[in-house]
C-alpha positions as CSV (number, residue, x, y, z in Angstrom):
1,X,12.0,-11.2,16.8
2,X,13.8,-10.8,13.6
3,X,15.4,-6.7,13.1
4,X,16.9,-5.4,10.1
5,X,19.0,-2.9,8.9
6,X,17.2,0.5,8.5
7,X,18.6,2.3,5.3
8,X,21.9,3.9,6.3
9,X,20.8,4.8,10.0
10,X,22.7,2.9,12.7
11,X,19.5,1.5,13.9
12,X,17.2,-1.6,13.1
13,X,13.7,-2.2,12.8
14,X,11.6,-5.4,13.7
15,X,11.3,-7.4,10.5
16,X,7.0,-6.6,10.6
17,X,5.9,-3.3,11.5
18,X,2.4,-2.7,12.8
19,X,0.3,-0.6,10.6
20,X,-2.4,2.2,12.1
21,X,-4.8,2.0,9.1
22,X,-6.9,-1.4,9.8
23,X,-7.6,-1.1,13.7
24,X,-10.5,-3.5,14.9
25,X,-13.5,-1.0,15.6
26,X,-16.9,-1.1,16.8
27,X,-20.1,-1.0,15.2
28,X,-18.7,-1.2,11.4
29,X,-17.9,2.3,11.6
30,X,-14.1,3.2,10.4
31,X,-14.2,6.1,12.8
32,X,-14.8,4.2,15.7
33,X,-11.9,2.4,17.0
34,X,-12.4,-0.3,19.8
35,X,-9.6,1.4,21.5
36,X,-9.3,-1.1,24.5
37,X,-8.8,-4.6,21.8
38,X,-6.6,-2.2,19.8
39,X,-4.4,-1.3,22.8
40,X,-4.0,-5.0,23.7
41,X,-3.2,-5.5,20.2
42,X,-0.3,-2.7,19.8
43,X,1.4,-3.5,23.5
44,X,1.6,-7.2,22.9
45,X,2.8,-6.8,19.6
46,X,5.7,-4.6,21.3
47,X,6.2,-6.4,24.0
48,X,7.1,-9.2,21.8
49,X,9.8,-7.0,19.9
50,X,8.1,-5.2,17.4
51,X,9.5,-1.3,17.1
52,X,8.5,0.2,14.2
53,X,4.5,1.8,14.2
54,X,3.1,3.7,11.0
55,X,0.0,5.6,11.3
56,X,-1.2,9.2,9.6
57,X,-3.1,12.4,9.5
58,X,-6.6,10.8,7.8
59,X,-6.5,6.9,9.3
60,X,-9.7,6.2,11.0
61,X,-11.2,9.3,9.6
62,X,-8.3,11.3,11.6
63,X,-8.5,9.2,14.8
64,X,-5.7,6.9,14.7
65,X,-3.0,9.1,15.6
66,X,-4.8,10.1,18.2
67,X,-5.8,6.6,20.2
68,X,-1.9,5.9,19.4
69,X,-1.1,8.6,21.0
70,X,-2.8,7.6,24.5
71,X,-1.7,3.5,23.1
72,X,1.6,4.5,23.6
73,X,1.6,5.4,27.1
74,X,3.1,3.9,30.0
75,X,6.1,3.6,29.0
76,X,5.4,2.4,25.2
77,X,6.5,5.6,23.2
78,X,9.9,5.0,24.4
79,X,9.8,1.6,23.1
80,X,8.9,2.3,19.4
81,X,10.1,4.2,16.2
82,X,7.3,5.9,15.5
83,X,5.9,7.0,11.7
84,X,3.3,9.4,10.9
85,X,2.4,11.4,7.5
86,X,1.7,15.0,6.3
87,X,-1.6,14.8,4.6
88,X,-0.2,17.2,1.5
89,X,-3.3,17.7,0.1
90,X,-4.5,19.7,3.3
91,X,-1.9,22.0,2.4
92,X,-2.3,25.7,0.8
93,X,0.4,27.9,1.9
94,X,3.9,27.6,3.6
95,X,2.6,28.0,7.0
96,X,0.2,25.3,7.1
97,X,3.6,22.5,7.5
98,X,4.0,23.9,11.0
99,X,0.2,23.6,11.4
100,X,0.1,20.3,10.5
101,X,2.8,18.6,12.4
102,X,2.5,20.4,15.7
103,X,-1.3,19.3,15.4
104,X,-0.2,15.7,14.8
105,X,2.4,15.9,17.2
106,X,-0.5,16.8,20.1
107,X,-2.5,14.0,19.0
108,X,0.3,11.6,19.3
109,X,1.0,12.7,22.8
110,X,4.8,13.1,21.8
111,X,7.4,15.6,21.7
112,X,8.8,14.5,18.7
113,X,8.3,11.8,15.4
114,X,11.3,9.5,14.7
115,X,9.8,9.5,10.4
116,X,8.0,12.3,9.4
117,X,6.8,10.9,5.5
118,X,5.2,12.8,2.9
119,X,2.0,11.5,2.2
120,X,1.2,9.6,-1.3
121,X,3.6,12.0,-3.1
122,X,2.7,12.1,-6.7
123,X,3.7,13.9,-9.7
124,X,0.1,15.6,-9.5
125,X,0.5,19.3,-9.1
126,X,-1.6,19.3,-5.5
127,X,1.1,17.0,-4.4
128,X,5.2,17.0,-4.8
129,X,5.6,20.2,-7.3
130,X,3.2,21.8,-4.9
131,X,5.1,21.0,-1.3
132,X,8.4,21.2,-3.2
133,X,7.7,24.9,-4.6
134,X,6.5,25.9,-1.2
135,X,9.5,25.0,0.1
136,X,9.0,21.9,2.0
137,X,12.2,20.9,2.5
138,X,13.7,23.9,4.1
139,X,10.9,23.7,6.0
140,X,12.4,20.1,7.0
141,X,15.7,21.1,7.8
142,X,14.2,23.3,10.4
143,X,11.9,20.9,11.4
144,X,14.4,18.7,12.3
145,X,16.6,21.0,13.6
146,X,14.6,21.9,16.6
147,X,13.6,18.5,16.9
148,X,10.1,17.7,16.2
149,X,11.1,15.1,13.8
150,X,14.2,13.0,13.6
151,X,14.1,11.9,10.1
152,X,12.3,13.2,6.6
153,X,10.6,10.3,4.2
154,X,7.7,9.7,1.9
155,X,5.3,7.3,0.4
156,X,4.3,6.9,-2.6
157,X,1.4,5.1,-5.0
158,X,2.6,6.8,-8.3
159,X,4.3,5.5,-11.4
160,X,8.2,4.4,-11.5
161,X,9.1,8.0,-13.2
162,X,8.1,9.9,-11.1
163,X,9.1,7.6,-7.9
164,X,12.5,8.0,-9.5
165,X,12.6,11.8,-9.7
166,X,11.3,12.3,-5.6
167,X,14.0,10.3,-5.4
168,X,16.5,12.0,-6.6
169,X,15.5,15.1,-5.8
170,X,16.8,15.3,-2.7
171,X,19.9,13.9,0.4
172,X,17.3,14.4,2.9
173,X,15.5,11.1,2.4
174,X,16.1,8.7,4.7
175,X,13.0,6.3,4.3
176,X,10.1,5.6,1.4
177,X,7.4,3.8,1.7
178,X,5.9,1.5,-0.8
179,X,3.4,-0.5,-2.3
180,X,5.6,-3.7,-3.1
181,X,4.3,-7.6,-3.9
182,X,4.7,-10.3,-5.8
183,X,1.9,-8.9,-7.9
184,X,3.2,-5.2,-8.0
185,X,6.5,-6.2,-9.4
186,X,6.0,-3.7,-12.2
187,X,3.6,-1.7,-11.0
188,X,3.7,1.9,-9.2
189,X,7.4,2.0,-7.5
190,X,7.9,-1.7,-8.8
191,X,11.0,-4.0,-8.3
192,X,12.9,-1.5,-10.4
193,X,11.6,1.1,-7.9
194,X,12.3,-0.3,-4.2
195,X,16.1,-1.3,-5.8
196,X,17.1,2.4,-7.2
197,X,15.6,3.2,-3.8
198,X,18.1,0.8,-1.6
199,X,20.9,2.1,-3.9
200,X,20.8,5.6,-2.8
201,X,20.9,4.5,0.8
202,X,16.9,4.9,1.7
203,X,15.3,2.6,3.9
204,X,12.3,1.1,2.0
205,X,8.7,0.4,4.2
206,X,6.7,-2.0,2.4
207,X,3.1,-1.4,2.2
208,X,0.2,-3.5,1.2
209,X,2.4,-6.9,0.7
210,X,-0.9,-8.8,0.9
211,X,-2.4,-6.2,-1.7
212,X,-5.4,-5.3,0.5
213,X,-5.9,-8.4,1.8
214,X,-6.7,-10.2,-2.1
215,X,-3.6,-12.6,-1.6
216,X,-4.9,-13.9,1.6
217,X,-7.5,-16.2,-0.4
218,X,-6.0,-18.1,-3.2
219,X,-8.5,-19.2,-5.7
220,X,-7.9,-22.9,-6.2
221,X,-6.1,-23.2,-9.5
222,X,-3.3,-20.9,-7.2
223,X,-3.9,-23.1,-4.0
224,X,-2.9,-25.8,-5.9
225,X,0.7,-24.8,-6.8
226,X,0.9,-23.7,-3.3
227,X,0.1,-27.2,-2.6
228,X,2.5,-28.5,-4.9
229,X,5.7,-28.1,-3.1
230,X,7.7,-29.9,0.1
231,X,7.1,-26.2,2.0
232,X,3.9,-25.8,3.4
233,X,3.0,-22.6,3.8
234,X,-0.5,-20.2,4.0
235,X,-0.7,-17.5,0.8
236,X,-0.2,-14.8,3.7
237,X,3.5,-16.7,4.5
238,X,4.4,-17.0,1.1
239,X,3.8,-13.2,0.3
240,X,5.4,-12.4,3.1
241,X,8.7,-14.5,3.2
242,X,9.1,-13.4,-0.4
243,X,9.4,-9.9,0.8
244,X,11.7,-10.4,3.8
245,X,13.9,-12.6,1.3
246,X,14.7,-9.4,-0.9
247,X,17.6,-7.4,1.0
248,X,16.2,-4.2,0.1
249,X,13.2,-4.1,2.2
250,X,14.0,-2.7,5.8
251,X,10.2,-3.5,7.1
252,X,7.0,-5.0,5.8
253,X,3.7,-2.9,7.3
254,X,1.0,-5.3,8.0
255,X,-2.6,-3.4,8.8
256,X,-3.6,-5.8,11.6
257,X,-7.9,-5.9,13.0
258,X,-7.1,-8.8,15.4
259,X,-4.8,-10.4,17.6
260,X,-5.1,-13.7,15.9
261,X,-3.7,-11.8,13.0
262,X,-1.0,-10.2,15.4
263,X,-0.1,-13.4,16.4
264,X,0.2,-14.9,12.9
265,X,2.8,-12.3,11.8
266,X,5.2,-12.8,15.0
267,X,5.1,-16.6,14.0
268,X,6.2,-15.7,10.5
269,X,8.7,-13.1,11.5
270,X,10.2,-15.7,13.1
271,X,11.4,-17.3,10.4
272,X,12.1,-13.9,8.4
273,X,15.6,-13.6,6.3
274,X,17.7,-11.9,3.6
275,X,17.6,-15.2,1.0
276,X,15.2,-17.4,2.7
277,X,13.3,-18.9,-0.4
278,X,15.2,-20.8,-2.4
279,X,15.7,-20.2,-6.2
280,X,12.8,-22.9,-6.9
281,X,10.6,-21.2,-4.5
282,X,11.2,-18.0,-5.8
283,X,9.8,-19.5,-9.2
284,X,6.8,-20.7,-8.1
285,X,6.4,-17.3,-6.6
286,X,6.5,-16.1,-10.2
287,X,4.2,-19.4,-11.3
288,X,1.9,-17.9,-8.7
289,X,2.1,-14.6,-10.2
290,X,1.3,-15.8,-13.4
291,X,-1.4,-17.4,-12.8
292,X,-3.2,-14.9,-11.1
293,X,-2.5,-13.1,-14.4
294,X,-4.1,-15.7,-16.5
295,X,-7.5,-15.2,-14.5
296,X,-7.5,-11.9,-15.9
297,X,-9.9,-12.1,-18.1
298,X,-9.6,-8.7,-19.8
299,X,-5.7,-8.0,-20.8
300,X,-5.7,-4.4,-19.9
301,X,-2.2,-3.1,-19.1
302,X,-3.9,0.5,-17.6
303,X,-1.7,2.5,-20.1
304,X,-4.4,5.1,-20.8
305,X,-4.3,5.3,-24.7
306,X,-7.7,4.6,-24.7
307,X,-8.3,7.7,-22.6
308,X,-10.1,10.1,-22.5
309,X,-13.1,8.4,-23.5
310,X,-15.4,11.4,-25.4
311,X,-18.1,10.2,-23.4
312,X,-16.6,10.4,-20.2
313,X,-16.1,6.6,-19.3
314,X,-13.0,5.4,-17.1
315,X,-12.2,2.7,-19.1
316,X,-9.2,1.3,-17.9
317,X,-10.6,1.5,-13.9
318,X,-14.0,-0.2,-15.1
319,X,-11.7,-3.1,-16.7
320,X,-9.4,-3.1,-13.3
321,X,-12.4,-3.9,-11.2
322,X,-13.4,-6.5,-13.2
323,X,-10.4,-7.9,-13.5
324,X,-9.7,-8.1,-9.7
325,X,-13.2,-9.2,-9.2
326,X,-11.7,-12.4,-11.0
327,X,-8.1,-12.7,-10.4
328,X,-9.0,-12.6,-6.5
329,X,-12.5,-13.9,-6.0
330,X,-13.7,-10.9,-4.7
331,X,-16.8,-10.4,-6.4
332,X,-18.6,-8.3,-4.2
333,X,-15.7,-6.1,-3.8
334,X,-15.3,-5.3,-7.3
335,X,-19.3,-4.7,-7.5
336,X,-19.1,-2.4,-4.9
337,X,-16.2,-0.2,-6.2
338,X,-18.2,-0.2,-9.3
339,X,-21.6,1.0,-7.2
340,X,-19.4,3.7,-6.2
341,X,-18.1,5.2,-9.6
342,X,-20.0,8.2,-10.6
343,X,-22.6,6.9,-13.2
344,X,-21.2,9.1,-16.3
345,X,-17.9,6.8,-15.6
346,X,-19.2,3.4,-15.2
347,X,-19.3,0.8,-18.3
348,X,-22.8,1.4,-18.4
349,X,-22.3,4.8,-19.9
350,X,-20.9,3.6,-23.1
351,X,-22.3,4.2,-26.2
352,X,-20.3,1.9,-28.4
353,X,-18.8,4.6,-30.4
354,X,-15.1,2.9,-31.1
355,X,-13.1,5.5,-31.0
356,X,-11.0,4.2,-28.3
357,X,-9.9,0.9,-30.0
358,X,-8.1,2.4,-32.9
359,X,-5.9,3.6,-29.9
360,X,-5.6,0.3,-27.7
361,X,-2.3,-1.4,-28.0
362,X,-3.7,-4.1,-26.9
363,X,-6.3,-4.7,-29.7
364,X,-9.0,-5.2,-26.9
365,X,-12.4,-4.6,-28.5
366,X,-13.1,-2.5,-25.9
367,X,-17.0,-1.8,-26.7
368,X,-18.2,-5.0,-26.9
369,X,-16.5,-5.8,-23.3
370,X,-18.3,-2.7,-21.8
371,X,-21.8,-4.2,-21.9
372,X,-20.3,-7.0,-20.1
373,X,-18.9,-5.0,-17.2
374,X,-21.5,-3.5,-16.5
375,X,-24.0,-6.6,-16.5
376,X,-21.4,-8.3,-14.1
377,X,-20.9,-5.4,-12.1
378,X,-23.7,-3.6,-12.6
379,X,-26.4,-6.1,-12.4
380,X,-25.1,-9.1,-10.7
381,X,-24.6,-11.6,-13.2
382,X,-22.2,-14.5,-13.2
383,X,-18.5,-13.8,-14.2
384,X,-17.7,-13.7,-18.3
385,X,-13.4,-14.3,-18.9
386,X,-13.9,-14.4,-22.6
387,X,-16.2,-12.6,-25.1
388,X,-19.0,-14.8,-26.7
């Protein structure tokens, strides 16, 4: 097993990190984790060197901490770092961070957490200002004095901005947690993000470096640069090697549902390194990239000028699902997130009006795309990438 270097603690982490989110379960039913295939899963994946476990307060509808806590025993808590979350949304008053983590720490069957994180901070007032004016981290100081938690963190699924003022807010960070891949270089925390991180000394967990699962796939036209080169490697080993290459990331998460996945990351750990791709790897990394981007048929940059919409649609998400339902072959997906829009916020509810493309920098005629959307999405029918 590959380990690297964990911010600036005096410790290091195996190069993957198992992720709590995605456990194999039985029945189709999230809730319902097929703990006995998911305890072989965690141990061998331990007892093959990797250390670092992520799980938190809502995983498996609040059941993941708990089957990790009786995963871990026999000897296997000692083994591990282990990293749960605060679910700030749960809380309303000062009182309810001691609430929280001495609940989590029961279900984990533990005494203490090595990374206590801060769940999906954002710059949302029911998330950072709200903690932060409550006074989480005095609370943390205290928490970690008396030792139910070794080390204070966060994760994060907002915009570069406001990943830059968490940041800096504080000397107590020690971790942060991501999403990061070679699709989400400018996107949320971004390159520009996970660097600024590194330089003030934080550890940075990566999170969704497959992006759901949508790079596992490649559509052909992005098979065949794969194909093109002397390296032979799946889409899940490129995406993954390019993460380990960067020097900034101390651990890539992967949300593993079965050992033959398990098994698949320890082969690719093995060949995990600061600089492994070369610099012509690296490009077709970014031929990859852009690529994918050319199979987007609608060239929505989600920069919100068109919102609000007086009618109440969600422009910019209608147009990301249909996008993604392109880019990543994942029809079914994108009709389903669609299904599950309220119906005033669906393409569907568009009446044409215009007044959002005065405001599009983009100059996307944004009416005549929504009919479109929602006959694709909507209705079924085939895939459109340009208007008629």
């Amino acid at each position: 097993m590959k380990y690297r270097k964990f911010g600036t603690l005096d410790i290091e982490v195996s190069a993957p990190g198992f992720g709590c989110m995605r456990l194999p379960t039985i029945g189709g039913e999230h809730k319902n984790i097929d703990e006995p295939e998911a305890t072989r899963m965690i141990r061998h994946a331990i007892d093959n060197g990797v250390n670092y476990l992520d799980t938190a307060y809502p995983y498996h509808g609040g059941n993941s901490e708990r089957f990790l806590g009786r995963a871990l025993q026999d000897g296997y808590r000692e083994k591990v770092y282990l990293a749960t979350k605060m679910p700030v949304w749960e809380v309303k008053v000062a009182d309810d961070f001691d609430r929280l983590l001495n609940e989590q720490l029961e279900k984990l069957q533990t005494d203490h957490i090595d990374f206590y994180l801060l769940h999906a901070l954002s710059k949302g007032e029911d998330s950072w200002p709200k903690v932060r004016d409550l006074g989480v981290l005095d609370w943390a100081q205290g928490a970690m004095a008396d030792g139910r938690f070794r080390h204070l963190g966060f994760s994060f699924h907002d915009d570069y901005d406001a990943f830059k003022e968490i940041v800096d807010a504080t000397d107590l960070w020690t971790l942060c947690q991501v999403q990061y891949n070679y699709m989400d270089i400018e996107n949320q925390a971004g390159t520009k993000g996970v660097q600024h991180a590194a330089s003030k000394g934080l550890a940075v967990v990566n999170m969704e470096g497959l992006l759901g699962g949508r790079l596992v796939d490649a559509p052909a036209e992005v098979q065949a640069l794969w194909d093109s080169v002397p390296a032979k490697r799946t889409p899940v080993e490129w995406a993954l090697q390019w993460l380990w290459s960067q020097p900034e990331i101390s651990v890539v998460l992967s949300g593993m549902s079965t050992m033959e996945q398990v098994e698949q990351n320890l082969v690719s750990a093995d060949a995990a390194g600061v600089g492994t791709l070369t610099d012509e790897e690296l490009a077709l990394v970014a031929q990859v990239r852009e690529k994918y981007n050319e199979l987007c048929p609608i060239p929505c940059t989600d920069c919100k000028y068109c919102m609000p919409c007086p009618n109440g649609v969600e422009i910019p998400r209608n147009f990301s699902n249909y996008n993604q339902g392109n880019m990543y072959n994942i029809p079914d997906e994108a009709r389903e997130w669609y299904g599950n829009m309220a119906e005033e916020k669906r393409a569907s509810a568009c009446i044409q009006c215009r007044e959002c493309e005065d405001k599009c920098p983009q100059s996307i005629l944004i009416s005549e795309w929504m009919p479109i959307v929602h006959e694709v999405l909507g209705e079924g029918k085939p895939y459109v990438c340009a208007l008629p």
